[in-house]
C-alpha positions in Angstrom: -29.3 -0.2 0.2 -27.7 0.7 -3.2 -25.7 -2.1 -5.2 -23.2 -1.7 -7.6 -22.1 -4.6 -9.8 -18.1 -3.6 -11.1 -16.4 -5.9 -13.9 -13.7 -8.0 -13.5 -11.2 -5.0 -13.5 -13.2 -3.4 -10.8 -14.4 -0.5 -12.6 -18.4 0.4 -13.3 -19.8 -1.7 -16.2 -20.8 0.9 -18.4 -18.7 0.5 -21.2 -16.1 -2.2 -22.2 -14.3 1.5 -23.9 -11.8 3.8 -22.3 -13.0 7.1 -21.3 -12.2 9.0 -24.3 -10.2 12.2 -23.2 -12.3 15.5 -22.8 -11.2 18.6 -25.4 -9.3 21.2 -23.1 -12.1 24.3 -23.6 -12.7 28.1 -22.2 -16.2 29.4 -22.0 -17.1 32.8 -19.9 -20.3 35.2 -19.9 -20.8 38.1 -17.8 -21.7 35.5 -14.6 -18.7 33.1 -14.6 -15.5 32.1 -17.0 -15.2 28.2 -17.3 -12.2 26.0 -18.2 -12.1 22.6 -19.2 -9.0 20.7 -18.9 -7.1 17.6 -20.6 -4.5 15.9 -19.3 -2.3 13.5 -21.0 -0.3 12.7 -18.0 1.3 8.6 -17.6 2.5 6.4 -14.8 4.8 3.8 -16.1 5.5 0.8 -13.8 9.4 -0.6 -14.3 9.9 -4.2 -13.3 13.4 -4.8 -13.0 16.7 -5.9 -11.0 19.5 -4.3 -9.8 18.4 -0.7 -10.4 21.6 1.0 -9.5 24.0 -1.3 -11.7 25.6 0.5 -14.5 23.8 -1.6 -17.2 19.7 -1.6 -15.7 18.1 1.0 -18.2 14.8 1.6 -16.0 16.0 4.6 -14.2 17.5 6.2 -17.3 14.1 5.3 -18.6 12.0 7.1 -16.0 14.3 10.1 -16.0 14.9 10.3 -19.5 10.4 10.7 -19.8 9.8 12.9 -16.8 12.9 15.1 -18.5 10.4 15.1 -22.0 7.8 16.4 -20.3 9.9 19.4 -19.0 11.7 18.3 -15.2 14.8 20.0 -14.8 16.8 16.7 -13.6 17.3 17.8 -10.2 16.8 14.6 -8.1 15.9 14.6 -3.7 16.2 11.5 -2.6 14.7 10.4 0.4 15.5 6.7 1.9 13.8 4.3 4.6 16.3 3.8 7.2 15.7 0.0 7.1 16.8 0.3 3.8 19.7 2.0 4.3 20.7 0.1 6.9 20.7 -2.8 4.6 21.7 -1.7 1.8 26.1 -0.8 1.1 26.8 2.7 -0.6 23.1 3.0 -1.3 23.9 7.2 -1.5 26.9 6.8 -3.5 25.3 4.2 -5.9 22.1 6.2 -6.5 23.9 9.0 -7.7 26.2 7.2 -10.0 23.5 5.5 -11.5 21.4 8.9 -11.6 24.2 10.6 -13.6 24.4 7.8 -15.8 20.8 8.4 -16.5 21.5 12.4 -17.3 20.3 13.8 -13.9 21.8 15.3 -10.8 21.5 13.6 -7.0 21.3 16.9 -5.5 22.8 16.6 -1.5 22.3 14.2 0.7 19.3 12.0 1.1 17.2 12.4 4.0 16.6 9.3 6.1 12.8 8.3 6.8 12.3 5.8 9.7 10.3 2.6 8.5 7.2 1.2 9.1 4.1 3.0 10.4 5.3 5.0 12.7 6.6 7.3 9.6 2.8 7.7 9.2 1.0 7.6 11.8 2.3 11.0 13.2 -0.6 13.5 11.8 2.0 13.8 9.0 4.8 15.6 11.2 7.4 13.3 9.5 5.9 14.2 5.8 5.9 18.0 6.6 9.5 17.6 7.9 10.5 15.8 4.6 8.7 18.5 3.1 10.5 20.9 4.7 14.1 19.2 4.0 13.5 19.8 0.5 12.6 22.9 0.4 15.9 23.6 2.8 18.2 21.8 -0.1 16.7 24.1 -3.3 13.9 22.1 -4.5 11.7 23.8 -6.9 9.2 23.2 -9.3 10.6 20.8 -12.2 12.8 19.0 -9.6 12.1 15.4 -8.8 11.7 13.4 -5.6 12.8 10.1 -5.7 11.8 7.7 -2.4 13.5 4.7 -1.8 11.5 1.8 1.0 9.0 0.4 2.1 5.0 1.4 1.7 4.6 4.0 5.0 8.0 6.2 3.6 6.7 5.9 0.3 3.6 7.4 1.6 5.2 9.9 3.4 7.4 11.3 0.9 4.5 11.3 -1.9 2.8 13.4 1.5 5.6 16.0 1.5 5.3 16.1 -2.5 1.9 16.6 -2.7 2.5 19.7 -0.4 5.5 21.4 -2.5 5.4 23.3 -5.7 3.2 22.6 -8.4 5.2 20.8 -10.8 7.4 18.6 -8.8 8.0 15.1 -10.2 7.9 12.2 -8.0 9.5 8.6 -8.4 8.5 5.7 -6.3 11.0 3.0 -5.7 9.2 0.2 -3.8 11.6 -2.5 -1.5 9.3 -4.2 0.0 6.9 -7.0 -1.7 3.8 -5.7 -0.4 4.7 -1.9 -1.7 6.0 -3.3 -5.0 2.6 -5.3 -5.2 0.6 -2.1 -4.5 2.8 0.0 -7.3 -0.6 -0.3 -9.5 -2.6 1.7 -7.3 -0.1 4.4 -6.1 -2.3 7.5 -6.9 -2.9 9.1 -3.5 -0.3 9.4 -0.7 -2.2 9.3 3.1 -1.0 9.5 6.5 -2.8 8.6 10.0 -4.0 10.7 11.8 -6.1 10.6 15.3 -6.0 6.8 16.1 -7.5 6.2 11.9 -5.1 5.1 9.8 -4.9 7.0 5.8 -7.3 9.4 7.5 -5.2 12.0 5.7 -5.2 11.8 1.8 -3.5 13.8 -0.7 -3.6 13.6 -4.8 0.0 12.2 -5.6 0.4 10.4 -9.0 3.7 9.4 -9.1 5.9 10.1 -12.8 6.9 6.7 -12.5 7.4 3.8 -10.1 10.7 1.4 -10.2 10.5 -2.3 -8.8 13.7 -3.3 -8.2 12.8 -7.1 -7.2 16.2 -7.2 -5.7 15.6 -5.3 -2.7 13.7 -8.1 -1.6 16.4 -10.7 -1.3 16.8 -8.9 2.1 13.0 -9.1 3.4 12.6 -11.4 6.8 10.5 -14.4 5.8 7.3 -12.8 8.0 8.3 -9.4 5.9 8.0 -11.2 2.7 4.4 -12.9 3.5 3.5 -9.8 4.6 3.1 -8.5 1.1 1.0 -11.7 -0.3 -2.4 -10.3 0.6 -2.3 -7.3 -1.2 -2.4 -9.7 -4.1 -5.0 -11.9 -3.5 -7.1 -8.7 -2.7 -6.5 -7.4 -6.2 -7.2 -11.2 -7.7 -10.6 -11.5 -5.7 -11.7 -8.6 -7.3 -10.1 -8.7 -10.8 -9.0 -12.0 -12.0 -10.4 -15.5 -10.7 -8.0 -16.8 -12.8 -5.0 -14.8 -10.8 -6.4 -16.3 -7.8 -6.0 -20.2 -8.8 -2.2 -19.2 -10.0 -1.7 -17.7 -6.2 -3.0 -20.7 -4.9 -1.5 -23.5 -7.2 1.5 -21.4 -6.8 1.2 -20.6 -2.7 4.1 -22.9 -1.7 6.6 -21.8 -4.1 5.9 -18.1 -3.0 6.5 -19.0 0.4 9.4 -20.7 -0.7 10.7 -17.3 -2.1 10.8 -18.6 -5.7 11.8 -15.5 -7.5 10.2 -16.1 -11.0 7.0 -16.9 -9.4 7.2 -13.8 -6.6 8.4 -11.8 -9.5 5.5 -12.5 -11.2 3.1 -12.0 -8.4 4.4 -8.7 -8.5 3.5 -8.0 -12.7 0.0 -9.6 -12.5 -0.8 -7.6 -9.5 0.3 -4.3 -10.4 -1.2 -4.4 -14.3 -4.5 -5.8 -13.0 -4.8 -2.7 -10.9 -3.4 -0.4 -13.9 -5.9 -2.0 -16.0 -8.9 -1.0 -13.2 -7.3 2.3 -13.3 -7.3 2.9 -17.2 -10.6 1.8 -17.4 -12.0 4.7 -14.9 -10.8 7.0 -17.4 -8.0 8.9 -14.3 -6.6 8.3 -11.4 -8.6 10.1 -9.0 -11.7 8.2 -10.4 -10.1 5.0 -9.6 -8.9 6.1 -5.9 -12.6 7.0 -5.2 -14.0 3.7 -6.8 -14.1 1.8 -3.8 -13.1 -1.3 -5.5 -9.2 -1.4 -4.6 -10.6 -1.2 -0.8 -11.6 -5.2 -0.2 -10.8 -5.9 3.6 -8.7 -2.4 3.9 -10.7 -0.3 5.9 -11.3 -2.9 8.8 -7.8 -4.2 8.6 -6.6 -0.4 9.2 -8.9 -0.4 12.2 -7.1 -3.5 13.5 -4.0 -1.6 12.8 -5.1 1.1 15.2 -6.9 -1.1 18.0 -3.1 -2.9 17.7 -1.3 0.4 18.6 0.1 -0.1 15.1 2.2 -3.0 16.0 0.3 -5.1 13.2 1.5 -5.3 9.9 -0.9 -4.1 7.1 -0.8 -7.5 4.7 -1.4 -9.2 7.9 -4.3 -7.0 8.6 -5.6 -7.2 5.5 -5.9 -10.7 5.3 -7.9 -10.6 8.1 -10.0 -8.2 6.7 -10.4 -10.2 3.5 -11.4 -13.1 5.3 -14.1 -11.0 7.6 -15.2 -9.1 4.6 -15.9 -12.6 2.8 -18.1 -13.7 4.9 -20.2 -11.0 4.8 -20.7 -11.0 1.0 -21.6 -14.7 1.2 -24.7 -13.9 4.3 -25.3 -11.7 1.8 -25.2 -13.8 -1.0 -22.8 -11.9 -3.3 -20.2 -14.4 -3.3 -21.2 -18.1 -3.2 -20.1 -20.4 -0.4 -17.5 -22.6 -2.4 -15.8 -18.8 -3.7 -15.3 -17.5 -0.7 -13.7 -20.7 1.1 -11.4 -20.2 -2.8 -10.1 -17.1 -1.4 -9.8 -17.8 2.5 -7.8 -21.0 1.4 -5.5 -18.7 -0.6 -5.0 -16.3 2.1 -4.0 -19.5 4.7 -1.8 -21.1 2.2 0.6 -18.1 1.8 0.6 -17.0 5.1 -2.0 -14.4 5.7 -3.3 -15.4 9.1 -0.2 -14.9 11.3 -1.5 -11.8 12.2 -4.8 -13.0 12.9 -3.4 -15.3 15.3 -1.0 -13.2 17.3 -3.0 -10.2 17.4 -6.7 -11.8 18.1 -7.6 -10.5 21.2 -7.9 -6.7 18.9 -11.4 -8.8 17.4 -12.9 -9.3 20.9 -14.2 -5.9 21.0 -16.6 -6.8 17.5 -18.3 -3.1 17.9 -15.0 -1.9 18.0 -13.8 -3.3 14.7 -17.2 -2.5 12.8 -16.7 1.0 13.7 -14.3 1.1 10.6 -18.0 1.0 9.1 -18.4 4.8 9.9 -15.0 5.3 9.2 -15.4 4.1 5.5 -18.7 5.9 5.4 -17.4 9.0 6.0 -14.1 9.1 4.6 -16.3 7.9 0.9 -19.2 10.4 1.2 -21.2 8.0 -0.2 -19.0 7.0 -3.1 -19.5 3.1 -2.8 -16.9 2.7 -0.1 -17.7 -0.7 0.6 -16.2 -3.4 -1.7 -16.7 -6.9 -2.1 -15.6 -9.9 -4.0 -18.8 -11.2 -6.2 -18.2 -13.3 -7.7 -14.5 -13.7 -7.7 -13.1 -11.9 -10.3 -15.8 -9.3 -10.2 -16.3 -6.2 -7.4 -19.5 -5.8 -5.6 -19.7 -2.0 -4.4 -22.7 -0.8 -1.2 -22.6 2.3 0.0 -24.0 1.0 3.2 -22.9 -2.2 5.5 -25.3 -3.3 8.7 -22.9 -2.5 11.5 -24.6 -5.2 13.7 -24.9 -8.0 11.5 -20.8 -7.3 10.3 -20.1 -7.1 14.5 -21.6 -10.8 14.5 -19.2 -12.2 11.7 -16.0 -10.4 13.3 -17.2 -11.9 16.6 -17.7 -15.4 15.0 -14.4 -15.3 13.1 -12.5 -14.8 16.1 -14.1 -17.5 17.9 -12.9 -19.8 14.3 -9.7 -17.8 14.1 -7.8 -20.7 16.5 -9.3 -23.6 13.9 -7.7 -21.6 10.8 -4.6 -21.7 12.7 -4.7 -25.4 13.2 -5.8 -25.4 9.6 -2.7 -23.7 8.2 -0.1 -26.1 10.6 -2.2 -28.7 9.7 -2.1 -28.0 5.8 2.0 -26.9 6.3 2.1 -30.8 7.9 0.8 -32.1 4.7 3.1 -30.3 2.6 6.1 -31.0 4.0 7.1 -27.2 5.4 7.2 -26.2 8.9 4.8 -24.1 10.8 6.2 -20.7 10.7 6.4 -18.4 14.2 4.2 -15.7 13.7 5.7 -12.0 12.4 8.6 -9.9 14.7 6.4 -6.7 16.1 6.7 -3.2 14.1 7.4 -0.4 15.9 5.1 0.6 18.2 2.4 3.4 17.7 0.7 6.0 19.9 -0.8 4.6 23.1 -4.5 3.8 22.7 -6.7 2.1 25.1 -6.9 -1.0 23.3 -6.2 -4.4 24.3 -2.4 -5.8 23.9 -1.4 -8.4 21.5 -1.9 -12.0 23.5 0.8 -13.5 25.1 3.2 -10.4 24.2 4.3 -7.7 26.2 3.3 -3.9 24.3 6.7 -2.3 23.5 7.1 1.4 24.7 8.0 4.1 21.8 11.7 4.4 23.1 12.6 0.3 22.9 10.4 0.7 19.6 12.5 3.8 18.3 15.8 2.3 19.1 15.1 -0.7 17.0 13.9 1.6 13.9 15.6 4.8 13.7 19.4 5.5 14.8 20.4 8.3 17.2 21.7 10.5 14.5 22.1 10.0 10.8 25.1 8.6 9.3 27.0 11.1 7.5 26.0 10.1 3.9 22.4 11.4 4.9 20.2 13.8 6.8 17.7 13.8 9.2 14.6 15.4 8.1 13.9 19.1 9.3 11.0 20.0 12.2 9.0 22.7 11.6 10.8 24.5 15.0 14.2 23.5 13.9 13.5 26.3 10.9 
């Protein structure tokens, strides 16, 4: 079984120096023409509050670069209806605060349902998005800007990826978990057959725009939700990041803004970091090392007809994915309990307790195995904390021996959970309910979540989406309503 031993940003340790950039050349003989290319492009992160007030110079920032490098100021917007829901005048306020910044909010925005199910259509909802902006003009050198939460943002980069050559794209994150995975926004996927991300495009944003703001409106459950996506990037990156999380795990749950607001920076230029040190962004999205615990959390996703949240899953997944590297010896005993700790301490295993009955079929879940096999072609799918800090990369997992640790972690899953009330006891906070249900997804034959009654897609859909738009938006275009 090939091993790969990553350093402590997750990238191969072959050199401590950035990839140097390769000279833009043409070559041809009589059998074939050649060309090299060079690209300088950036992604800039923005960390900031109140994006829309007339004083925040992020946005004027973002525009004011993308403009340099030739984007005509034409800005779509696109916006999770969550979002807008919560949000006053968002419309109005985004285009003041766009022409402040020198560009032009062209129409209305297009309103996005939240949560999964704006993915896990076959990417129907990002071809319709698509398809509104083509409808309202947009062109290469136009921009799309999409406001919400990590499935629109997904969406939307979907429907970019599919436009003109040249469109510029800006991300603007609301939710903790989405701001937290701003670092590593260089693809855009949708789901597609029961497999969630099966569908991948190439989408590096211009710029991302965390508005830590937005978050003052995120559901407790909501909040948490975003925590894992953290301590997945700490396992892997920074042992010392991992000791802050955990020192730090009761203010966060507290909603301490300095220290969620700097979960947020750590996180994101960790994973910036890992990327720069690939030498592009494609490199880094085919590393393998950003995918600790991900690919068996999105098969939970799917064997929970999408009703489980992804940080939820994913600290699942961690915690599975853990134990596997210390059988194997990868990641000592006392290392791995470091990072299980952190996940129960801020939350993580609310999902684990509410949607446990997805682990009873264990084949089931290890068939994410084949999944990650061949969605990586061999391109050291598999990640692993070893030690912490540092990313252990296979290219091959034994299916029965991972079955076997999902099967035992679901019999331990009910002990974590009198852990974590336990621990909340000691502390001095009370035990919080487990996470409100997302929408519901497409119908498999999978068990229910225990103790709660599946929702059908129209009691899911009234919760998420409205009837009809409100006028200062528009519903995205079907393919048959052109």
């Amino acid at each position: 079984m090939a091993t790969r031993k990553t350093s402590a940003a997750g990238t191969a340790k072959k050199t401590s120096k950035q990839k140097e950039p390769s000279v833009p050349t043409f070559e041809a003989d009589e059998s074939s023409a050649t060309a090299r290319f060079h690209s300088a492009r950036e992604y800039q992160v923005y960390f900031t509050n109140g994006v829309f007030s007339g004083e925040n110079p992020a946005l004027a920032s973002a525009i004011a670069r993308m403009k340099a490098s030739g984007a005509t100021g034409r800005v779509f917007a696109v916006v999770d209806y969550n979002v807008a829901r919560q949000t006053q005048d968002l419309p109005a306020r985004a285009a003041a605060a766009l022409a402040a910044a020198g560009a032009e909010a062209v129409g209305k925005p297009a309103l996005a349902p939240g949560g999964e199910q704006c993915k896990n259509d076959g990417g129907r909802t990002a071809l319709a998005l698509a398809n509104t902006f083509l409808n309202a003009g947009a062109g290469a050198g136009d921009c799309i800007l999409a406001i919400g939460g990590g499935s629109v943002l997904d969406a939307a980069g979907f429907a970019v990826s599919m436009l003109h050559g040249g469109t510029h794209f800006i991300r603007m994150p609301t939710t903790l978990l989405a701001q937290c995975a701003s670092g590593s926004a260089f693809k855009a996927s949708v789901d597609s057959q029961g497999v969630k991300d099966s569908l991948s495009l190439p989408c590096v944003p211009d710029a991302s725009i965390v508005d830590f703001s937005f978050l003052s409106s995120l559901t407790p459950e909501n909040l948490r939700n975003g925590i894992p996506e953290a301590i997945k990037t700490a396992a892997v990156c920074d042992r010392d990041f991992l000791a802050w999380i955990d020192a730090n795990a009761s203010a966060l749950l507290a909603r301490n803004a300095p220290c969620i607001e700097e979960l947020v920076r750590r996180t994101v230029s960790l994973q910036l970091k890992a990327a720069a040190e690939c030498g592009d962004p494609a490199a880094y999205a085919r590393s393998g090392a950003a995918n600790f615990g991900v690919w068996t959390a999105g098969r939970m996703e799917a064997l929970a007809n999408w009703r489980l949240w992804h940080g939820y899953a994913l600290a699942t997944g961690m915690c599975i994915d853990v134990a596997y590297a210390v059988q194997n010896r990868w990641l000592a005993e006392e290392e791995g309990d470091a990072i299980c700790t952190a996940i129960c301490k801020t939350g993580g295993m609310y999902g684990a307790e509410r949607f446990g009955s997805v682990l009873d079929n264990a084949e089931k879940v290890a068939g994410a195995i084949d999944e990650r096999i061949a969605a990586a072609a061999g391109c050291g799918a598999f990640a692993f904390p070893g030690p912490v800090g540092e990313a252990h990369l296979e290219d091959g997992v034994d299916a029965g021996i991972y079955a076997k640790i999902v099967a035992e972690f679901r019999r331990t899953s009910r002990e974590m959970a009198e852990y974590r009330r336990a621990r909340a006891a000691a502390e001095g906070r009370p035990a919080e309910p487990p996470p409100e249900e997302p929408p519901s997804g497409p119908e498999e034959e999978t068990p229910a979540a225990e103790n709660e009654p599946v929702r059908d897609a129209e009691e899911a859909e009234t919760q998420t989406a409205p009837s009809e738009a409100p006028e200062e938006y528009v519903e995205p275009i079907e393919a048959d309503e052109l």
